[in-house]
PQR file of N, CA, C, O and H, with PARSE charges and radii, in Angstrom:
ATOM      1  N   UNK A   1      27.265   9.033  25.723 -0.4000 1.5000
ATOM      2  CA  UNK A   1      28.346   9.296  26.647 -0.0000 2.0000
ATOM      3  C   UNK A   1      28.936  10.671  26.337  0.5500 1.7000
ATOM      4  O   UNK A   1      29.078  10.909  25.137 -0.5500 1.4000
ATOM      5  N   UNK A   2      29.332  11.686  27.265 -0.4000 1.5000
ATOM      6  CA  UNK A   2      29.626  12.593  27.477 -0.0000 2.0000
ATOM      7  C   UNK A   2      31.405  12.305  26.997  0.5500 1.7000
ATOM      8  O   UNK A   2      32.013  11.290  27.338 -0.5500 1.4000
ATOM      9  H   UNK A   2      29.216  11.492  28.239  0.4000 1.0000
ATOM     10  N   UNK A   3      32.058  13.503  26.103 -0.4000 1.5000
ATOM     11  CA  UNK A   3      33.229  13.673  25.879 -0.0000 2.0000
ATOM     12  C   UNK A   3      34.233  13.778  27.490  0.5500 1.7000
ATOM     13  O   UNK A   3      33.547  14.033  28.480 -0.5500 1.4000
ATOM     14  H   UNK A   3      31.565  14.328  25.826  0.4000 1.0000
ATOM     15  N   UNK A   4      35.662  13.604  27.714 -0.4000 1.5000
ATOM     16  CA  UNK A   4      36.109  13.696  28.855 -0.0000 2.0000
ATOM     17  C   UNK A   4      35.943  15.283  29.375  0.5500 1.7000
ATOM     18  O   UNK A   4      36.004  16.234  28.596 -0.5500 1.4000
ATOM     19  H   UNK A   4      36.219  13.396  26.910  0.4000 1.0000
ATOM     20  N   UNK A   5      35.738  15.406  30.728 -0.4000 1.5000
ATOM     21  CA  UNK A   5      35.603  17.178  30.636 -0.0000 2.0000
ATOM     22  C   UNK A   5      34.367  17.839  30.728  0.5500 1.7000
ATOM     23  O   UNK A   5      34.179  18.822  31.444 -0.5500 1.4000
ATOM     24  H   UNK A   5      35.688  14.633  31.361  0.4000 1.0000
ATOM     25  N   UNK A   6      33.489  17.287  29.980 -0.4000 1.5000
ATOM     26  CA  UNK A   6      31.891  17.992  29.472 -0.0000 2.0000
ATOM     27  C   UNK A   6      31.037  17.494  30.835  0.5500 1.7000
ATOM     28  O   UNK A   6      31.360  16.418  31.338 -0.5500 1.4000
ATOM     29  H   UNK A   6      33.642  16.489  29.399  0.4000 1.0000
ATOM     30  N   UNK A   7      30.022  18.228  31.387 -0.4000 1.5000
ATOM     31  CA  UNK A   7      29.263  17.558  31.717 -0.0000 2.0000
ATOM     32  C   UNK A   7      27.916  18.159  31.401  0.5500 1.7000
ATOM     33  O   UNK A   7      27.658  18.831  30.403 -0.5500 1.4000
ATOM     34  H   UNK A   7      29.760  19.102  30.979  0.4000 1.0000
ATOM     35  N   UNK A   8      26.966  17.785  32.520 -0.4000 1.5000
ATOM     36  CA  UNK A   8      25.879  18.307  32.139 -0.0000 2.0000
ATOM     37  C   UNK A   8      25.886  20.118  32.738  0.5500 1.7000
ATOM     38  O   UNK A   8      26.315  20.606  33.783 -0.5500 1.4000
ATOM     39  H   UNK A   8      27.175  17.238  33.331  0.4000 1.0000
ATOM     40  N   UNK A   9      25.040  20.897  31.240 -0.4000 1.5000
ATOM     41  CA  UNK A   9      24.698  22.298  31.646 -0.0000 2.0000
ATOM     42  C   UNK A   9      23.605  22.531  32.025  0.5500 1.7000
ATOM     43  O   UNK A   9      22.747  22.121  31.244 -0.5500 1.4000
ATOM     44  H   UNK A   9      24.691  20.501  30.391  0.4000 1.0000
ATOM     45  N   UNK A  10      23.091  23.206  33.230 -0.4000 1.5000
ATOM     46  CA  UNK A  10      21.738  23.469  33.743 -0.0000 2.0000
ATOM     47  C   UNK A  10      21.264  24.165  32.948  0.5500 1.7000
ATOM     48  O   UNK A  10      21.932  25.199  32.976 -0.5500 1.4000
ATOM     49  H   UNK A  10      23.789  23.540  33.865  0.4000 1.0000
ATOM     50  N   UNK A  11      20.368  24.263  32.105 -0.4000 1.5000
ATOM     51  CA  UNK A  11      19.611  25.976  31.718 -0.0000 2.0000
ATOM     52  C   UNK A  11      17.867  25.516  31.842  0.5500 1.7000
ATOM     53  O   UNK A  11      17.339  24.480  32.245 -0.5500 1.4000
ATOM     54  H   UNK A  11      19.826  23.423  32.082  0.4000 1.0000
ATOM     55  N   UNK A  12      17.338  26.704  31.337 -0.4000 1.5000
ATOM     56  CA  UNK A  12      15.846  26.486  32.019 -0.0000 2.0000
ATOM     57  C   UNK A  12      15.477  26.325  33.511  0.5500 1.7000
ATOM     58  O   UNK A  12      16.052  27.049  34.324 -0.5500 1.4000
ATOM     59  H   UNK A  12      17.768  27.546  31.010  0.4000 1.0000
ATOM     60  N   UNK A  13      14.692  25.556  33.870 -0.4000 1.5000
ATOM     61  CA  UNK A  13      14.380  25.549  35.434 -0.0000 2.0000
ATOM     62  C   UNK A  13      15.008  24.464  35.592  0.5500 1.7000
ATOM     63  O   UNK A  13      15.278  23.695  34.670 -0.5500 1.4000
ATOM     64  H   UNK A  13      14.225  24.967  33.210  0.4000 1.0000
ATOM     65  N   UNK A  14      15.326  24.282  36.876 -0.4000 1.5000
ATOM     66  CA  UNK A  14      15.821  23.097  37.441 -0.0000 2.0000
ATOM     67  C   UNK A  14      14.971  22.966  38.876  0.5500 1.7000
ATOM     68  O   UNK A  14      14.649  23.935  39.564 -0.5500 1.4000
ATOM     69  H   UNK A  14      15.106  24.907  37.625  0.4000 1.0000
ATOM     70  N   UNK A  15      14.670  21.552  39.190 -0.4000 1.5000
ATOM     71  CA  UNK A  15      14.482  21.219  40.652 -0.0000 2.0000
ATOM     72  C   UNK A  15      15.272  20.705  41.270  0.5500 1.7000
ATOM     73  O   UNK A  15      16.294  20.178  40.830 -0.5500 1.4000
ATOM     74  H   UNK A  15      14.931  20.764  38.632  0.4000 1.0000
ATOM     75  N   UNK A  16      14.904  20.777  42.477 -0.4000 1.5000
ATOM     76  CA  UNK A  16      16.158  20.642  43.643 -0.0000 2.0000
ATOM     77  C   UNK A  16      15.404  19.986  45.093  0.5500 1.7000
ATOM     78  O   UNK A  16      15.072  20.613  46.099 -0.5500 1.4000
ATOM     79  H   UNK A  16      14.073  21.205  42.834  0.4000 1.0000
ATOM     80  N   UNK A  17      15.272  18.583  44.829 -0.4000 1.5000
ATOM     81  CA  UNK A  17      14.260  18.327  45.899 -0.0000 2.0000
ATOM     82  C   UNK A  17      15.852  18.343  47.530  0.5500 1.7000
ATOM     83  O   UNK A  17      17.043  18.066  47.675 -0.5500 1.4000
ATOM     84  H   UNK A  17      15.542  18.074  44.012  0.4000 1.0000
ATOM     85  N   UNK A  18      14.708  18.850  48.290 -0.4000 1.5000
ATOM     86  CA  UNK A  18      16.078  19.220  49.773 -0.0000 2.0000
ATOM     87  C   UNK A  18      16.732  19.828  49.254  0.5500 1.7000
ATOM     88  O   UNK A  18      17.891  19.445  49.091 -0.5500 1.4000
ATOM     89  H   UNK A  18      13.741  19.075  48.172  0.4000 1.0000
ATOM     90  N   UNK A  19      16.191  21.368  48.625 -0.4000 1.5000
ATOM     91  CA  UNK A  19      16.574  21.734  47.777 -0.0000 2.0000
ATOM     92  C   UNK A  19      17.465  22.993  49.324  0.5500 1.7000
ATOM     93  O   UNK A  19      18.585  23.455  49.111 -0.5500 1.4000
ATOM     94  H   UNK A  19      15.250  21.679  48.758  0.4000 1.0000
ATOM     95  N   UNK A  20      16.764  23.293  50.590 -0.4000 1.5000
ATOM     96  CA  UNK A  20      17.334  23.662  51.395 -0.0000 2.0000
ATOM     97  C   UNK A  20      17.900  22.967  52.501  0.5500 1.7000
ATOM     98  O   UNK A  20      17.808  23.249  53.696 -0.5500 1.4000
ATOM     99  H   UNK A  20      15.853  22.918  50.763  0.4000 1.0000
ATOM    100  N   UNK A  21      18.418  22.148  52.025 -0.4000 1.5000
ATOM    101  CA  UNK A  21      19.332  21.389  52.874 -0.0000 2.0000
ATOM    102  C   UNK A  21      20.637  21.997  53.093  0.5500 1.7000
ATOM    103  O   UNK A  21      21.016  23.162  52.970 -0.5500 1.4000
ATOM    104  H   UNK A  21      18.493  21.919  51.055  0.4000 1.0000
ATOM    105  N   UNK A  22      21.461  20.524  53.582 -0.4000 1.5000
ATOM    106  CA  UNK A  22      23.055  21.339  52.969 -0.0000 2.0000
ATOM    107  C   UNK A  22      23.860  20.704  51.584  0.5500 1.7000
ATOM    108  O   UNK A  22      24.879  21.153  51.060 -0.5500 1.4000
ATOM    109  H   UNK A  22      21.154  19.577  53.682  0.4000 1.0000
ATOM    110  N   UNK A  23      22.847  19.203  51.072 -0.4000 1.5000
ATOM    111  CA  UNK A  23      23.419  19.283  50.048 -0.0000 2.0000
ATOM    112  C   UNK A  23      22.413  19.883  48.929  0.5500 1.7000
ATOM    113  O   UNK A  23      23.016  20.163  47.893 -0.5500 1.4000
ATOM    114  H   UNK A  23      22.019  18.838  51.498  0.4000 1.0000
ATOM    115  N   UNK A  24      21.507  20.055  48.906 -0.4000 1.5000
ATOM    116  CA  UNK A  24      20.464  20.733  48.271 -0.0000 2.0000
ATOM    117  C   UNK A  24      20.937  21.841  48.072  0.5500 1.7000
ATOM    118  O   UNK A  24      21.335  21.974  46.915 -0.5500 1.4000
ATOM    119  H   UNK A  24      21.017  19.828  49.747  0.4000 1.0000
ATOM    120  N   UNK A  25      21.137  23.176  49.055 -0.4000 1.5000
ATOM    121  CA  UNK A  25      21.446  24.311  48.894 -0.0000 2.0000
ATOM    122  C   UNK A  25      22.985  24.341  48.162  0.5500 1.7000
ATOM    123  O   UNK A  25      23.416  25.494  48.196 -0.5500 1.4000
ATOM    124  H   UNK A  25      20.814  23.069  49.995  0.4000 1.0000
ATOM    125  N   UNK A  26      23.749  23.581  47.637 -0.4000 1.5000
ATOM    126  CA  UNK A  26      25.004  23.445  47.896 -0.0000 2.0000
ATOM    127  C   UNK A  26      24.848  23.247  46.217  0.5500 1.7000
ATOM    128  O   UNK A  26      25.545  23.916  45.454 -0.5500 1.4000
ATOM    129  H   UNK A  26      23.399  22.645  47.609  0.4000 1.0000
ATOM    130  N   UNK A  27      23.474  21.868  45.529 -0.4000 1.5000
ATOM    131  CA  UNK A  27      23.610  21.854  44.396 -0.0000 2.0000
ATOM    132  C   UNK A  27      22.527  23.135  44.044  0.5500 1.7000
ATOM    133  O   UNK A  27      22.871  23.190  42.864 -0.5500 1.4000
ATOM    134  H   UNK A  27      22.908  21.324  46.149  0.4000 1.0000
ATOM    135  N   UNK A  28      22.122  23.553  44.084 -0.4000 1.5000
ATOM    136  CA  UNK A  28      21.407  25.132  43.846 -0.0000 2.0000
ATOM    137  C   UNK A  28      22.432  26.048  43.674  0.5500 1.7000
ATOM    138  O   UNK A  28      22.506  26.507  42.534 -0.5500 1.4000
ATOM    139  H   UNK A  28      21.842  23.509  45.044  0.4000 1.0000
ATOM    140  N   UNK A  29      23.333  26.490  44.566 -0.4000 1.5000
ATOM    141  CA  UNK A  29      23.967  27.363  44.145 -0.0000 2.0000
ATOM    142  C   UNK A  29      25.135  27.399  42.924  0.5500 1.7000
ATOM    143  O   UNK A  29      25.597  28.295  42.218 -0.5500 1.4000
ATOM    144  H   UNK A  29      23.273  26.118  45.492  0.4000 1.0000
ATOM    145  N   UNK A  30      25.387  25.815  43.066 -0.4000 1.5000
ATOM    146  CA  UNK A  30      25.990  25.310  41.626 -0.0000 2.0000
ATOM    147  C   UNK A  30      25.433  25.437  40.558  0.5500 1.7000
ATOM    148  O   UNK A  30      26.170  25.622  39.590 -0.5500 1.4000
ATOM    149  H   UNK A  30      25.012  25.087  43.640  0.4000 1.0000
ATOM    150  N   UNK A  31      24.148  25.394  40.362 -0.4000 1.5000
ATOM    151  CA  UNK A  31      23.022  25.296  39.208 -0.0000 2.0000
ATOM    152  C   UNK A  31      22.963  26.497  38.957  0.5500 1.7000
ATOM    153  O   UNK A  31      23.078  26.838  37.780 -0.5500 1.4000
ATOM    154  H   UNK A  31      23.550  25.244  41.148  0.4000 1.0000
ATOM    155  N   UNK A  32      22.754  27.560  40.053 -0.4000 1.5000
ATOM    156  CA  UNK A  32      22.488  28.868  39.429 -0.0000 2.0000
ATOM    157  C   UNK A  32      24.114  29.529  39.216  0.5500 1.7000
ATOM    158  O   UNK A  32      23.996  30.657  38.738 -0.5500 1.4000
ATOM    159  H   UNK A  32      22.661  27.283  41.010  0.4000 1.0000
ATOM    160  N   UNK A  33      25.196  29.257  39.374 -0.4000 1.5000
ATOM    161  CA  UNK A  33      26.255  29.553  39.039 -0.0000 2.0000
ATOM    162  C   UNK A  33      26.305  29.192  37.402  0.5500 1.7000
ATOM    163  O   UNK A  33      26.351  30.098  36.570 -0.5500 1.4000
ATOM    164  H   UNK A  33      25.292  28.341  39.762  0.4000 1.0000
ATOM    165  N   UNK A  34      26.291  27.821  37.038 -0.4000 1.5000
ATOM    166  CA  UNK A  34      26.119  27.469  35.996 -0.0000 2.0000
ATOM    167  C   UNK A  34      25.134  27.709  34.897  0.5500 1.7000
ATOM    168  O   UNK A  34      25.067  26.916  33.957 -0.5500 1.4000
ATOM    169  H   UNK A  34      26.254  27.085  37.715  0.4000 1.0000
ATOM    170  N   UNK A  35      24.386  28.738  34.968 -0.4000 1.5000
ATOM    171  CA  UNK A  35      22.781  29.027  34.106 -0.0000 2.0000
ATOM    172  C   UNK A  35      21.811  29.048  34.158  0.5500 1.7000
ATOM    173  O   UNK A  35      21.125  29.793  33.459 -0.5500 1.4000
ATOM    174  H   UNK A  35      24.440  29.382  35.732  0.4000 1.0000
ATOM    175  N   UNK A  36      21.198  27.958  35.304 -0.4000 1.5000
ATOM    176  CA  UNK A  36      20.160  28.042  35.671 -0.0000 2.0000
ATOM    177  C   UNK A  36      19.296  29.121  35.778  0.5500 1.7000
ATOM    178  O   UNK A  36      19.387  29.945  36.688 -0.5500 1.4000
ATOM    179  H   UNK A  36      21.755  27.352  35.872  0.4000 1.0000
ATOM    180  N   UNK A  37      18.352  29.168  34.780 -0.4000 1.5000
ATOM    181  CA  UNK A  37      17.315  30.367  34.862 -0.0000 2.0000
ATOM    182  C   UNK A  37      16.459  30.210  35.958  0.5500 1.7000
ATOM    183  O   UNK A  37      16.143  31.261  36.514 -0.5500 1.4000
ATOM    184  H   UNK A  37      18.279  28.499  34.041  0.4000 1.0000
ATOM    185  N   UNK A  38      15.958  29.074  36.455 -0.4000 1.5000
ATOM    186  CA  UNK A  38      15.040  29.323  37.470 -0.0000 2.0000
ATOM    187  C   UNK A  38      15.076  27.978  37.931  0.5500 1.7000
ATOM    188  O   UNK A  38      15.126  26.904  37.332 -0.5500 1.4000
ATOM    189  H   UNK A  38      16.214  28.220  36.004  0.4000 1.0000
ATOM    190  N   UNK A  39      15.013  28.499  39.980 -0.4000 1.5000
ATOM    191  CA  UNK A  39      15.315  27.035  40.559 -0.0000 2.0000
ATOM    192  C   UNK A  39      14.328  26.756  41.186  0.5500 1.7000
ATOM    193  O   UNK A  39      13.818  27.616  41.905 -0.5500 1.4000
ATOM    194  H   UNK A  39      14.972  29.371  40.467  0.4000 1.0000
ATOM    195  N   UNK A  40      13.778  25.461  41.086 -0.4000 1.5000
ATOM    196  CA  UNK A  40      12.226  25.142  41.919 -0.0000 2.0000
ATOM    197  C   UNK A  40      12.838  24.289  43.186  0.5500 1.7000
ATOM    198  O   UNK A  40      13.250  23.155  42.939 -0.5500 1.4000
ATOM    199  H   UNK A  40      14.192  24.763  40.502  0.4000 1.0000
ATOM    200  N   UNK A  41      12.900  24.704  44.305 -0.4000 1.5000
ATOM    201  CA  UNK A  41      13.698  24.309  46.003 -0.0000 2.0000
ATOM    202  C   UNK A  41      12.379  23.692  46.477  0.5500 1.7000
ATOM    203  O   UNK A  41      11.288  24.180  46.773 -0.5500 1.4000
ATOM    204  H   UNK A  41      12.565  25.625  44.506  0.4000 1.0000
ATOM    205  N   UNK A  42      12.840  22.513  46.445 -0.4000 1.5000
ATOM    206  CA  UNK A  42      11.490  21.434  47.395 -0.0000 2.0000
ATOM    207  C   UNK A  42      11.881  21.379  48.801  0.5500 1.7000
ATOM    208  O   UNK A  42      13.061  21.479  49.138 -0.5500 1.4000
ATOM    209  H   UNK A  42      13.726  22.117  46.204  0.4000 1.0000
ATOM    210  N   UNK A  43      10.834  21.208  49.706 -0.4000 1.5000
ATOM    211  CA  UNK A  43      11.598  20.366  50.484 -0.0000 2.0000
ATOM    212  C   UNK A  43      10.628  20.862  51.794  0.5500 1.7000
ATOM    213  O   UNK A  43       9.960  21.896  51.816 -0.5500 1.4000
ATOM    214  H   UNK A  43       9.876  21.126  49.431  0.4000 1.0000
ATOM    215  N   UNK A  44      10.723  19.932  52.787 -0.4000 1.5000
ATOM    216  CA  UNK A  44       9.529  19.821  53.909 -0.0000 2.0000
ATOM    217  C   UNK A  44       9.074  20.784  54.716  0.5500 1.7000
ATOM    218  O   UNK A  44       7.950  20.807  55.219 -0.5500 1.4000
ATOM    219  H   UNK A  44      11.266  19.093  52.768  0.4000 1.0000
ATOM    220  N   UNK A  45      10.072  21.724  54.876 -0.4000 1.5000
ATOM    221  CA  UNK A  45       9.854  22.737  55.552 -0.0000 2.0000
ATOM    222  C   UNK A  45       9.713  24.445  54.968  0.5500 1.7000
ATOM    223  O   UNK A  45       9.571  25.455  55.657 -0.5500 1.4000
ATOM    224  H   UNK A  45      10.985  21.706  54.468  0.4000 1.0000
ATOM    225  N   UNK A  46       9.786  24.358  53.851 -0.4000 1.5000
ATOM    226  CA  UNK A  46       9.840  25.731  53.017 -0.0000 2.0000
ATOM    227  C   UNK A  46      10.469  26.563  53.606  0.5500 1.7000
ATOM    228  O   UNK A  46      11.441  26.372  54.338 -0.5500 1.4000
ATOM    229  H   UNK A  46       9.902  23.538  53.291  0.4000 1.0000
ATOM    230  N   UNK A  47       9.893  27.693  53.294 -0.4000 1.5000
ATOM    231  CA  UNK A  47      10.865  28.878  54.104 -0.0000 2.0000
ATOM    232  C   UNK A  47      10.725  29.235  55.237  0.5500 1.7000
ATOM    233  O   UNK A  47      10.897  30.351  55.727 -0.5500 1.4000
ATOM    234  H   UNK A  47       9.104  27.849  52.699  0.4000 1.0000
ATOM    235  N   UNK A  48      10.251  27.839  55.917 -0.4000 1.5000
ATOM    236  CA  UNK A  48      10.443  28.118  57.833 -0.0000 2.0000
ATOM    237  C   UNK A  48      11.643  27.304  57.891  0.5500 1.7000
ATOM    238  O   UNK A  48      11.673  26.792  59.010 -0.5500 1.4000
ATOM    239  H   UNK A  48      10.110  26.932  55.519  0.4000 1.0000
ATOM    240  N   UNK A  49      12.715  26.925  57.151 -0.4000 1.5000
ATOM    241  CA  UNK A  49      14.180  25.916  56.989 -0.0000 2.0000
ATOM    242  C   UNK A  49      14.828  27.001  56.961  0.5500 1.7000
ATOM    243  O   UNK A  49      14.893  27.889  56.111 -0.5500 1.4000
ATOM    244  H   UNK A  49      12.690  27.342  56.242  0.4000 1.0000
ATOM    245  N   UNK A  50      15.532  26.803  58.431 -0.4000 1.5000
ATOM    246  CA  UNK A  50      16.518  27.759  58.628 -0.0000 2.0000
ATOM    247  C   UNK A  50      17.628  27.651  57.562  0.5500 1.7000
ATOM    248  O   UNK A  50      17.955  26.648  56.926 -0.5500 1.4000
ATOM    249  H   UNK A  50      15.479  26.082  59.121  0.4000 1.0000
ATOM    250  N   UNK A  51      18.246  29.162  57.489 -0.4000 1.5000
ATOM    251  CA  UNK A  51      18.631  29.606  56.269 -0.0000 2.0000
ATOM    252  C   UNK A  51      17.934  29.691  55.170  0.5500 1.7000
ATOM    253  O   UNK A  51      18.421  30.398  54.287 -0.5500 1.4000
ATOM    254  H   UNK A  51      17.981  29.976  58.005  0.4000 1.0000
ATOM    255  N   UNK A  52      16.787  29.100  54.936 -0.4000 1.5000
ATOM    256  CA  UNK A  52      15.959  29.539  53.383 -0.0000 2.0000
ATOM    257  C   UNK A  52      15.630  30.777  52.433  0.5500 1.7000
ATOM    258  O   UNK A  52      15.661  31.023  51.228 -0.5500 1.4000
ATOM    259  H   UNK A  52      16.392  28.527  55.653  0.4000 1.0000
ATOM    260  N   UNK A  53      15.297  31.423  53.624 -0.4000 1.5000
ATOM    261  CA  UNK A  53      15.128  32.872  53.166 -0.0000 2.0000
ATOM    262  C   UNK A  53      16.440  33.662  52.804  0.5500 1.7000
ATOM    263  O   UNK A  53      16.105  34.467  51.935 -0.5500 1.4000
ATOM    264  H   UNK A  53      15.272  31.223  54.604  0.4000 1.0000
ATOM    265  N   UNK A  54      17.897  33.810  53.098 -0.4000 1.5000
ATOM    266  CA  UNK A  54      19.471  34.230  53.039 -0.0000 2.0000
ATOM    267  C   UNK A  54      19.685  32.821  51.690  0.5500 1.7000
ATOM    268  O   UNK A  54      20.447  32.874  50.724 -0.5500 1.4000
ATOM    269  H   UNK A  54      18.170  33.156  53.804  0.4000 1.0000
ATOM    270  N   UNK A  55      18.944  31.915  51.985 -0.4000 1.5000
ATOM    271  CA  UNK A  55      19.360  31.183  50.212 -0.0000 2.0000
ATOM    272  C   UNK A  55      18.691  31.563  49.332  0.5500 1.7000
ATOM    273  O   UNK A  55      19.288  31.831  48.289 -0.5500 1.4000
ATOM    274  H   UNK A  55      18.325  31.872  52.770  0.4000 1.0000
ATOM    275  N   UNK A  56      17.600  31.697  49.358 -0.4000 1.5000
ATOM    276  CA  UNK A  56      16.685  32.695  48.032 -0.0000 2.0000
ATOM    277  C   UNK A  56      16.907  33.794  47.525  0.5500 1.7000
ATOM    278  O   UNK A  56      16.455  34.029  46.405 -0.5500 1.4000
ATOM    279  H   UNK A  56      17.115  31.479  50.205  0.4000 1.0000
ATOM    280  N   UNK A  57      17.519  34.573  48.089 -0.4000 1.5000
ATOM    281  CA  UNK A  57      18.335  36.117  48.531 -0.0000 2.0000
ATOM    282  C   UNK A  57      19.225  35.671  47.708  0.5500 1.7000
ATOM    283  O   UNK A  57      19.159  36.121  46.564 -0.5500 1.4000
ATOM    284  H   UNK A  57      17.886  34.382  48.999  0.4000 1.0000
ATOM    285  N   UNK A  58      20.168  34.805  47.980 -0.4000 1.5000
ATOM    286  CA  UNK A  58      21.504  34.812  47.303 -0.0000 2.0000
ATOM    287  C   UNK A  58      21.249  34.332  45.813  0.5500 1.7000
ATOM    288  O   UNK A  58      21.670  34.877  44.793 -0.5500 1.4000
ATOM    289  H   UNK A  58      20.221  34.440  48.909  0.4000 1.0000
ATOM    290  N   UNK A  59      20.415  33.115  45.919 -0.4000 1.5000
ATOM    291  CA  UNK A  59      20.258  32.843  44.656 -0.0000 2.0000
ATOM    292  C   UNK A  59      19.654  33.635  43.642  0.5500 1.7000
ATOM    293  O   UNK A  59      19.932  33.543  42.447 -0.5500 1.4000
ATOM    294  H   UNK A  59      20.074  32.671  46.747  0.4000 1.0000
ATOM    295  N   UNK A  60      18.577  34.647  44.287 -0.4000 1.5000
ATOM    296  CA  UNK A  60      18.082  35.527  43.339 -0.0000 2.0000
ATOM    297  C   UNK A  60      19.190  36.929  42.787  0.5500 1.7000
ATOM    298  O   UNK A  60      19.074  37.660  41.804 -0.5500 1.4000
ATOM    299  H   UNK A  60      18.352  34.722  45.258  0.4000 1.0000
ATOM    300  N   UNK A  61      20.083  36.906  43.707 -0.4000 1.5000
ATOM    301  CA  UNK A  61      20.955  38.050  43.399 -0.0000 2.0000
ATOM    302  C   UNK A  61      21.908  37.113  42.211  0.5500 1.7000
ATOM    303  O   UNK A  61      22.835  37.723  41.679 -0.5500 1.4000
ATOM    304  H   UNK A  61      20.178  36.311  44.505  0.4000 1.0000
ATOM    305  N   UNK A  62      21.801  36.440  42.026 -0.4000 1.5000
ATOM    306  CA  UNK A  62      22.488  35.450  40.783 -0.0000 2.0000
ATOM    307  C   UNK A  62      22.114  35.330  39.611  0.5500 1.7000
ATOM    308  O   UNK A  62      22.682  34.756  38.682 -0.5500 1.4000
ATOM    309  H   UNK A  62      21.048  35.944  42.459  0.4000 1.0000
ATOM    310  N   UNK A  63      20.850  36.040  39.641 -0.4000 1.5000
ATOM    311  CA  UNK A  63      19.963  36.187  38.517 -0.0000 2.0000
ATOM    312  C   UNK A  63      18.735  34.968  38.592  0.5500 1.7000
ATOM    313  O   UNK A  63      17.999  34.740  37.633 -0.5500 1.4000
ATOM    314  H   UNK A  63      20.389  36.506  40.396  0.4000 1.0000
ATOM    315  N   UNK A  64      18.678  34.470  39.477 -0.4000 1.5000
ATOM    316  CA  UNK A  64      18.033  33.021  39.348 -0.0000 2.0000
ATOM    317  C   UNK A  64      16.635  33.821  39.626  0.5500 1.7000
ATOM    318  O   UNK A  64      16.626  34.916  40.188 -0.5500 1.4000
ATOM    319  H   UNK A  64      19.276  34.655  40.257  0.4000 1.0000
ATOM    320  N   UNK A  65      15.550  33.211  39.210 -0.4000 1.5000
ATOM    321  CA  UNK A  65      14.289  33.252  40.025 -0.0000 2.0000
ATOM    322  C   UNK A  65      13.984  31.968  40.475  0.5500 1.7000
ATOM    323  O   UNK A  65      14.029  30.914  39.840 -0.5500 1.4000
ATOM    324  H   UNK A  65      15.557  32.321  38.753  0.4000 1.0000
ATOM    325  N   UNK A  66      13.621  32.196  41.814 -0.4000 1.5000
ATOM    326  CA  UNK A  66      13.409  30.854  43.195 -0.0000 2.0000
ATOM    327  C   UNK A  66      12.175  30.919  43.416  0.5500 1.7000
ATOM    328  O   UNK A  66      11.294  31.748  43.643 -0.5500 1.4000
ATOM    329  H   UNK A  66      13.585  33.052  42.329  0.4000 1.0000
ATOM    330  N   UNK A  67      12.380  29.479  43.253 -0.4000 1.5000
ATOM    331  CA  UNK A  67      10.565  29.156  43.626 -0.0000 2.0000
ATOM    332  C   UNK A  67      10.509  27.827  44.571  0.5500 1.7000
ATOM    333  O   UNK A  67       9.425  27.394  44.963 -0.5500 1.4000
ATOM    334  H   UNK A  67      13.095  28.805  43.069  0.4000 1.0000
TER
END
């Protein structure tokens, strides 16, 4: 059990299945706010999912590398 306060820290890669959704994109940009070195974005439509390409963009300007 986690102390009150603490939770979990992203580091390393993380996946993100609907990872371009709106709650997908929503926990991605949390992840790479929080450390996330690199985010692996699943999800059915790749980067023909509107907005995908302006979320990879952002997330990579975060330092993230998106995959």
């Amino acid at each position: 059990m986690l102390p009150a306060g603490e939770g979990w820290q992203p580091r390393g890669t993380v996946l993100v299945t609907g990872g371009t959704g709106g709650l997908g994109s929503q926990v991605a940009r949390w992840a790479a706010g929080q450390g996330a070195e690199r985010l692996v974005l699943s999800s059915r439509r790749g980067l023909d999912a509107p907005g995908a390409v302006e979320l990879r963009d952002e997330l990579s300007a975060l330092g993230c590398e998106v995959v």
